[in-house]
N, C-alpha and C positions, 0 to 999 in steps of 0.2 A: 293261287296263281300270282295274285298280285306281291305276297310275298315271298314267292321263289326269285322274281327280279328285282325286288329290295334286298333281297339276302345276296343274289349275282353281283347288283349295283354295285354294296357293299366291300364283296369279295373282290373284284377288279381294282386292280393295284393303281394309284392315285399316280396322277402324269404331272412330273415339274417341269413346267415351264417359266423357271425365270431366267434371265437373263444367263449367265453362269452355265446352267444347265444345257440352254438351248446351247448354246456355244460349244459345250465339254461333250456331247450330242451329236453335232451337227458331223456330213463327210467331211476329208482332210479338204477337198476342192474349199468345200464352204466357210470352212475355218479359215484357211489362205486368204476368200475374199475377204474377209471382216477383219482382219489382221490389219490388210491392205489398205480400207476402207479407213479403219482407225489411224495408222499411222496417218494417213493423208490429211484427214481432219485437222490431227495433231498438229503437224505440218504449216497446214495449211494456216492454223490460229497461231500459229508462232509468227509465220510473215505477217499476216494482219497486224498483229499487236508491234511488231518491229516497223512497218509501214506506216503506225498511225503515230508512232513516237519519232521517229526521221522526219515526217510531214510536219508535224507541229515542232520539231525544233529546225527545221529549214525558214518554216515562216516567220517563227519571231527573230532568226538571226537574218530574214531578208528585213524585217521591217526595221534593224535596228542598224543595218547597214544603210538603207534609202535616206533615213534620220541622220545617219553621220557624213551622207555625203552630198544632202542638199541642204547639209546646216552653213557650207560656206566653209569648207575646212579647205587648205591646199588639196589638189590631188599627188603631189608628192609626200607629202607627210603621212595621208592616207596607205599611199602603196609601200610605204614603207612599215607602215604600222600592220600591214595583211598579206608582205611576199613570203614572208617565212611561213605561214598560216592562213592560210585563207577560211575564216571562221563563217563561210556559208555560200551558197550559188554564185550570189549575186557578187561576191568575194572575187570568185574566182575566177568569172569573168571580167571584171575590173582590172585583176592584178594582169590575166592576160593579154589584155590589150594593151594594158600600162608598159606590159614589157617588152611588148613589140613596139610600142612608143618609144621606149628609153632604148631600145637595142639601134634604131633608124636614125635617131637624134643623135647618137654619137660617132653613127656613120658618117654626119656631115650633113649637106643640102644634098647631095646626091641619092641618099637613103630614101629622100620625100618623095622621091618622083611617082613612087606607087606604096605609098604609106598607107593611103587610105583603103585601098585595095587587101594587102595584105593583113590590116586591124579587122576589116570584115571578116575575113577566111578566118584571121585567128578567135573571133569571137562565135563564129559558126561552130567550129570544133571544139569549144570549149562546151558552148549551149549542148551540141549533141551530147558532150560527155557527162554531162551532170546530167542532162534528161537519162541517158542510160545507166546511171547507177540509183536516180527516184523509181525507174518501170525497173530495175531488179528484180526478180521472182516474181515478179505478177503474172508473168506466164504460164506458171506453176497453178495460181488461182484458177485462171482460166481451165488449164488443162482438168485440174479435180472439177471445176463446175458442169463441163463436157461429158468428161468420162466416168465420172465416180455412180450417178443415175444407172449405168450400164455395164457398169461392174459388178451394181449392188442387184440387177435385173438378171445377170448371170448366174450370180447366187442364188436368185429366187427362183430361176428355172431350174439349177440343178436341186434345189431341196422338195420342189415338185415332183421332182423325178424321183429320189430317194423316197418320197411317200407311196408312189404307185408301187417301186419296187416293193418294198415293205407288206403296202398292200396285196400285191400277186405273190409275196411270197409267205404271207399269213393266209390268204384268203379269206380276209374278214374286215373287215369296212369301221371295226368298231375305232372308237374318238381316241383309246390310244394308240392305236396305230398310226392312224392319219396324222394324229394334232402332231405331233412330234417334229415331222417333215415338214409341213403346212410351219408352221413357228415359226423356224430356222430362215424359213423362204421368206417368209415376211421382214424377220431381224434385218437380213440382206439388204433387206430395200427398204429398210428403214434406216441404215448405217450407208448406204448410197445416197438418200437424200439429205444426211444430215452433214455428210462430208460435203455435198455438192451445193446447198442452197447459201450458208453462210460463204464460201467461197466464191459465187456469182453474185452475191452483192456487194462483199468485197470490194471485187477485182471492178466491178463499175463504179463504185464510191469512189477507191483509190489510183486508179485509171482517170478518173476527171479530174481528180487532185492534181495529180501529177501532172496532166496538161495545161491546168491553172497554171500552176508553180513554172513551167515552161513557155507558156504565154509570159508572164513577169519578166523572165530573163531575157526575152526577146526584146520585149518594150525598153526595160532597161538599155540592152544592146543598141539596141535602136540612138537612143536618148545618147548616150554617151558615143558614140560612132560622130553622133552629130558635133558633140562638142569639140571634141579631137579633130573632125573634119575643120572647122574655123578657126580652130589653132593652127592648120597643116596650111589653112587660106591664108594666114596671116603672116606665116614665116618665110613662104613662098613668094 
């Protein structure tokens, strides 16, 4: 007896489950999701590694901007050395204001009456606009960290499904029937969490970066509004 189902064992055709397999296997639905699943991964570590090289070159051209402009250099000489180019944030809010400075100054005294007014506004809209090209695609992050779990959960339920089929339509319970489906369903959710977890620590790393980096300009903004207001006291 006991070797008729070592001989069975035997005779039962060996189930590959690697990777490749499950995949080349699995229904069209579930291929879809995992295609899905990869691309966004993919995706998704392109932004990161694009984000964490934008980030670290915003900061050393902020810190080497703060260096050249609290080392006592003119602020003309300066705006003139960063209108063509503004080599960083904090760049480009300087030259902003500088140029709504030098636009009012050659209006006359007239121009002053609400200088300091319109230097704010122009430095608001400049902060917003460099804050929205640092949060670039981090939307994207967020979205795969949300969604991708429940993509990869939709795959897992349809290859559950595809096993019962299987099963009701073998009528036999044995391990290569089942595992086949049962795999695939798993792959799913395992290519749903692997899209989704690197992407939700991302997007919270890179998310507080960028609000650092936006506090900075702000303070800056600040700081310089101030100095431009006492020259605006003084001319008046």
């Amino acid at each position: 007896m006991n070797g008729d189902l070592s001989q069975a064992a035997l005779a039962a055709p060996a189930v590959d489950l690697s990777l490749a397999a499950m995949f080349l296997g699995a229904h069209l639905i579930v291929k879809l999701v995992m295609i899905g699943l990869v691309v966004a991964s993919v995706w998704s570590w392109a932004i990161i590694i694009d984000k964490i090289v934008l980030f670290t070159r915003t900061r050393r051209s902020m810190d080497r901007f703060e260096k050249v402009f609290w080392s006592g250099q003119s602020l003309e000489e300066l705006y003139r050395s960063l209108v063509s180019r503004p080599n960083s944030s904090l760049a480009a809010v300087f030259v902003a204001a500088m140029r709504e400075w030098k636009r009012s100054h050659e209006g006359g005294r007239s121009a002053f009456a609400s200088l300091s007014q319109r230097i704010d506004k122009v430095l608001d809209v400049t902060i917003v606009r460099e804050s929205e090209r640092l949060e670039s695609r981090l939307l994207f992050l967020a979205t795969v960290g949300s969604a991708a779990p429940f993509v990869g959960l939709f795959g897992t339920v349809w290859g559950i499904m595809t096993s019962f089929q299987a099963i009701a339509a073998s009528k036999n319970t044995n391990l290569s029937v089942v595992a086949p489906g049962i795999a695939e369903a798993l792959f799913a959710t395992a290519l749903g969490l692997l899209a989704a977890i690197p992407a939700v620590i991302a997007y919270n790393k890179l998310s507080s970066d960028a609000g650092k980096l936006t506090s900075r300009m702000e303070s800056f903004a600040d700081e310089f509004s101030a100095i431009l207001s006492r020259q605006i006291d003084e001319r008046s």
